[in-house]
C-alpha positions in Angstrom: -23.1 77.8 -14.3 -24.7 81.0 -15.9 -21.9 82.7 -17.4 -21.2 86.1 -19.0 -24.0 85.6 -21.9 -26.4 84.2 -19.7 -26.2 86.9 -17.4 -26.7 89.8 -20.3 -29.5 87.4 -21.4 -31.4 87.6 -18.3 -30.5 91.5 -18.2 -31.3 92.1 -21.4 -35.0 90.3 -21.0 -35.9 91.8 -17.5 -35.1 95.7 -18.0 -37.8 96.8 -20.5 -40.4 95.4 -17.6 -39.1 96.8 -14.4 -36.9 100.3 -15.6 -37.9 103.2 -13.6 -40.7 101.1 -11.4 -40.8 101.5 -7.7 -40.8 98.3 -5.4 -44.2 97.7 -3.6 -43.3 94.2 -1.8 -39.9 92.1 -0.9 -40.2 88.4 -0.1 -37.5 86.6 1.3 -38.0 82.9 1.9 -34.5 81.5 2.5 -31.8 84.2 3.3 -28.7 80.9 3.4 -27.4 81.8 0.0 -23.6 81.8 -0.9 -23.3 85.0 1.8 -26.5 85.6 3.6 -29.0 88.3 2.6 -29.5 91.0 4.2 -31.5 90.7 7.2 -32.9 94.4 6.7 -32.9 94.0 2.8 -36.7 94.5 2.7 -36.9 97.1 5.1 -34.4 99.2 2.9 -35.8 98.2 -0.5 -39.3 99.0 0.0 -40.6 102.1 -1.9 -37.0 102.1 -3.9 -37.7 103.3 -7.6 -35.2 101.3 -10.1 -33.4 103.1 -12.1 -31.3 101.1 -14.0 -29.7 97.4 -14.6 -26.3 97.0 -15.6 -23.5 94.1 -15.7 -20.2 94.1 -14.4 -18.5 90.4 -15.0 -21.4 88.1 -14.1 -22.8 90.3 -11.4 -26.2 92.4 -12.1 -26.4 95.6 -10.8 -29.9 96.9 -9.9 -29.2 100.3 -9.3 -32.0 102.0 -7.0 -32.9 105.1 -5.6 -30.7 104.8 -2.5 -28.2 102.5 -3.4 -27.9 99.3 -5.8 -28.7 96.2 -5.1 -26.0 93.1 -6.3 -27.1 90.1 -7.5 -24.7 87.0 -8.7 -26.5 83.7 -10.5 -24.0 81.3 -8.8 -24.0 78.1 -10.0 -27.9 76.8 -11.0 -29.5 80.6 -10.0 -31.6 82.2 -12.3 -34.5 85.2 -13.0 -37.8 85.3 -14.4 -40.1 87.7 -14.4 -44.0 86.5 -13.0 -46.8 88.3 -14.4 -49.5 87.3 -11.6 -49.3 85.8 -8.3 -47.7 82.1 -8.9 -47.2 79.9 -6.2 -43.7 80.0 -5.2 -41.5 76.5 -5.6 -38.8 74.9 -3.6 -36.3 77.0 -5.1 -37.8 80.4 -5.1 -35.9 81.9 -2.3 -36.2 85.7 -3.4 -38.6 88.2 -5.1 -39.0 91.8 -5.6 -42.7 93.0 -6.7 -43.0 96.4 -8.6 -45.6 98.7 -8.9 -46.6 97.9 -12.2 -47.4 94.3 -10.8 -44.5 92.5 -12.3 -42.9 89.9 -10.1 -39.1 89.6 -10.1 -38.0 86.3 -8.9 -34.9 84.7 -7.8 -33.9 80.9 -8.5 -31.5 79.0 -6.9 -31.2 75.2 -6.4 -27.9 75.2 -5.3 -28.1 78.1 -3.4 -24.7 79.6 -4.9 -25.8 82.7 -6.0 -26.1 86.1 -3.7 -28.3 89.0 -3.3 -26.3 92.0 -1.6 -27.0 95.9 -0.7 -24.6 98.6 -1.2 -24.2 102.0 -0.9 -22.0 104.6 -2.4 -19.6 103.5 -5.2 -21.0 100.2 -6.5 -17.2 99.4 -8.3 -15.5 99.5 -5.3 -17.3 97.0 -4.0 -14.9 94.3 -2.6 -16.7 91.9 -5.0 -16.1 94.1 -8.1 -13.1 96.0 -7.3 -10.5 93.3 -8.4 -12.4 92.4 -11.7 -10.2 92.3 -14.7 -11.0 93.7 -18.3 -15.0 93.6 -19.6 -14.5 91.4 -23.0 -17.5 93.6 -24.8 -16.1 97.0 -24.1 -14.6 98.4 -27.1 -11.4 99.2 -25.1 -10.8 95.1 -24.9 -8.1 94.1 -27.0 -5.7 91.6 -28.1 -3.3 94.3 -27.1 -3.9 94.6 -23.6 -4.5 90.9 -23.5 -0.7 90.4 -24.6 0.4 93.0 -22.5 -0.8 91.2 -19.4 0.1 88.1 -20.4 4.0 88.4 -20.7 5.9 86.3 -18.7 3.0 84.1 -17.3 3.9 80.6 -17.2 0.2 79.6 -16.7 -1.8 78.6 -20.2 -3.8 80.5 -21.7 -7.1 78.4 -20.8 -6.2 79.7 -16.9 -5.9 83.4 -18.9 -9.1 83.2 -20.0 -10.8 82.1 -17.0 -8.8 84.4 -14.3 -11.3 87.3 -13.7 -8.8 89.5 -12.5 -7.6 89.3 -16.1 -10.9 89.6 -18.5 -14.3 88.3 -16.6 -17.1 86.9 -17.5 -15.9 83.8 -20.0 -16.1 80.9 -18.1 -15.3 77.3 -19.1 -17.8 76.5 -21.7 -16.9 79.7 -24.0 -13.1 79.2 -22.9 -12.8 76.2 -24.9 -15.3 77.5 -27.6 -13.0 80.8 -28.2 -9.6 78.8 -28.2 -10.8 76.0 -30.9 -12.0 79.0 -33.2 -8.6 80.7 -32.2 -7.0 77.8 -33.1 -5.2 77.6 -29.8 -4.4 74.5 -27.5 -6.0 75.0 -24.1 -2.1 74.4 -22.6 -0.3 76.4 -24.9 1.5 79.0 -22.2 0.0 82.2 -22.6 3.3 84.1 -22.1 4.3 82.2 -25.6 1.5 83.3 -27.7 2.4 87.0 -29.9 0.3 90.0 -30.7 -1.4 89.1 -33.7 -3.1 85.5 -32.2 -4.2 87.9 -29.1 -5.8 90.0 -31.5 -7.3 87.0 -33.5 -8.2 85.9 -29.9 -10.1 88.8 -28.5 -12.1 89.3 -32.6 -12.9 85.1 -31.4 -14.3 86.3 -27.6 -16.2 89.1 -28.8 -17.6 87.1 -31.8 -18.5 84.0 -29.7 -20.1 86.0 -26.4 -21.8 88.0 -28.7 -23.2 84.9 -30.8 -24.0 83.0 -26.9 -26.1 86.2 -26.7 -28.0 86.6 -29.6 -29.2 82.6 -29.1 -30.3 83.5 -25.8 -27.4 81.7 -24.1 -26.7 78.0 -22.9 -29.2 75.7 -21.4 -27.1 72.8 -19.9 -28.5 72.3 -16.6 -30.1 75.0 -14.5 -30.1 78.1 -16.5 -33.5 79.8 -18.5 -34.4 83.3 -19.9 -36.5 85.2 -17.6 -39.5 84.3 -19.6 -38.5 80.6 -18.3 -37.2 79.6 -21.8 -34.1 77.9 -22.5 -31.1 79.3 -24.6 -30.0 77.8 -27.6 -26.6 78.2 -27.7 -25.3 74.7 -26.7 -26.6 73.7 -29.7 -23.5 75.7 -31.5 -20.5 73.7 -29.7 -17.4 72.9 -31.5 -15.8 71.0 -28.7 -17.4 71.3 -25.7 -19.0 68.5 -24.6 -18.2 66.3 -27.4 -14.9 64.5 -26.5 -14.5 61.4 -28.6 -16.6 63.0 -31.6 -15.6 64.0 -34.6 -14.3 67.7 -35.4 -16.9 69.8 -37.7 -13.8 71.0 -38.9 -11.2 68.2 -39.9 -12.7 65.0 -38.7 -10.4 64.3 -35.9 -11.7 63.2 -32.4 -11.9 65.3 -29.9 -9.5 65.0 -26.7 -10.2 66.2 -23.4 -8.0 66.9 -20.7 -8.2 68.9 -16.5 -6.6 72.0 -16.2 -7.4 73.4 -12.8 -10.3 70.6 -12.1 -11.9 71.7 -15.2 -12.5 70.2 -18.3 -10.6 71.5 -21.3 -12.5 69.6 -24.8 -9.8 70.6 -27.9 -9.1 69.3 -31.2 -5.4 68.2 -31.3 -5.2 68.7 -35.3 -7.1 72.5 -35.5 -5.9 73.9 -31.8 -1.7 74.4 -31.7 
């Protein structure tokens, strides 16, 4: 599923075009997404100017001139940005048309994603509320990632993927960020000290911010608004490669479930 990079990806390539544009037309095809859109959602859109896009976890925010609108990827969704008047697919369930005559449309096999309206404080959201720590803000540490970790008897793989915790880092950079830490995915995270959490959180900022600059990972559903695909994937240490050798020592690489994921480590680099 599109994960932290992926969503600033898609951010990052759709605000030049639509910033401060006002929205002319809303189509909705299929409203059955992971919570249903709004029924009125075009009613109150229409004649919005968009003021800004920003990211909170993996959640765009689309913040308009009467609200903002919330919009999650889920699990295959995606946005691309149509410069004339394509001919929908079976998949194109959303799209918001701007004044300038960009399209803005809204992909979603598996129909796990969500488009949402809300007024008033965006963060307080019930949906954004709870989220833990932003892993690119400068105030993200390996400080306050040992600080909330004492006493946990869970492993640090669940740390990294609890998003009441830090959001945004998702299985495929979980087990990127613990083989360059040098951390086994089961290693309990109330056992690890200060200075690997600060090697740890130099590893999520480095790797997120590497996922970024290559445009993200291109596993399954997931493309760049111009409908290109990331490169990413093409960076993996361990995930994805279990039974091949390490880049780094040679041995094979092991993989194991934590929480009905898959957790790819090499048992010689990750203690």
């Amino acid at each position: 599923m599109p994960e932290l990079p992926e969503v600033e990806v898609t951010r990052q390539g759709i605000e030049p075009h639509l910033l401060n544009q006002r929205i002319v037309r809303v189509t909705v095809r299929n409203s059955r997404l992971r919570w249903p859109i709004p029924s009125d959602l075009a009613e109150i859109l229409m004649g919005q100017e968009l003021f800004s896009i920003t990211r909170r976890a993996k959640y765009l925010l689309f913040i308009c001139s009467k609200g903002t609108l919330i919009v999650h990827l889920g699990m295959s969704g995606s946005l691309r940005l149509v410069f004339a008047r394509e001919s929908a697919q079976k998949h194109d369930h959303f799209d918001l048309e701007f004044a300038n005559g960009v399209i803005l449309r809204f992909r979603d096999p598996r129909r796990f994603g969500a488009i949402l309206w809300s007024t008033g404080d965006v963060m307080r959201h019930p949906l954004l509320a709870q989220l833990g720590d932003e892993p690119l803000c400068p105030s993200f540490d390996g400080k306050s990632l040992y600080e909330k970790t004492r006493h946990r008897i869970v492993s640090i793989k669940e740390v990294l993927m609890n998003n009441r915790i830090v959001v945004g880092i998702g299985n495929i950079y979980a087990n990127e960020v613990l083989f360059r830490a040098g951390i086994h995915p089961r290693t309990r995270a109330g056992k690890i000290g200060l200075n690997r959490y600060e090697r740890l959180a130099g590893v999520i900022k480095a790797i997120l911010n590497a996922a970024i600059a290559a445009g993200g990972s291109s596993l399954r559903d997931f493309v760049q608004c111009d409908g290109s695909p990331g490169y990413f994937q093409q960076q993996y240490w361990v995930y994805g490669r279990v039974n091949q050798a390490c880049r780094v020592c040679g041995s094979l690489i092991e993989q194991i479930k934590q929480g009905q994921r898959s957790s790819f480590y090499c048992p010689a680099c990750q203690k």
